[in-house]
C-alpha positions, 0 to 999 in steps of 0.5 A: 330232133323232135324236141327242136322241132317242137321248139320251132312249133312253139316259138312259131305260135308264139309269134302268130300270138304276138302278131294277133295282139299287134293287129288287134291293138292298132285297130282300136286305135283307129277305132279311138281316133274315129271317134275323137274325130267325129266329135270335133267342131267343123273347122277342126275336122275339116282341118284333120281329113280335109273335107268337111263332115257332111262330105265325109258323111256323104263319101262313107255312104257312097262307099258303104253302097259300094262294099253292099253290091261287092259280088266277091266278098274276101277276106272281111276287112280289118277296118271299118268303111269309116276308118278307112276312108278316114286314114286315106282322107288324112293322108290326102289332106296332107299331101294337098298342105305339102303341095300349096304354094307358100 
């Protein structure tokens, strides 16, 4: 009895190592694409988020104001303001493509 239950501690364990590796991964992926991001030329960039880099300058430094008067901090984010605002820019630009006429 005690040996399967060590076993399921230690598969368990493995598992949350796994997870940690995954999440960790997929945040310097964003943290890539930010920066590829932030080096295109105007048309490309406002081709890939939909709105030009001045306006998304200016959308980061509204919402990092924001993130500095929360009262309630919470959990630290895994993404940075940027990252965030670029992965919801991108799906918003999408969804404005789809929905033009032609």
């Amino acid at each position: 009895m005690y040996g399967a239950e060590l076993g399921q501690q230690l598969l368990y364990l493995k598992f949350i190592r796994f997870l940690a590796k995954v999440v960790g991964e997929a945040g310097r992926v964003e943290r890539d694409r930010l920066t590829r991001t932030l080096k295109m030329n105007r048309k490309q960039f406002r081709r890939r988020t939909g709105v030009y880099p001045e306006t998304f300058a200016e959308m980061e430094e509204v919402l990092m104001r924001r993130e500095g008067r929360k009262k309630k901090s919470g959990r630290p984010a895994a993404l940075s303001v940027a990252e965030q605002l670029l992965s919801h820019a991108g799906i918003l630009a999408r969804a404005a493509y789809l929905r033009a006429p032609g």
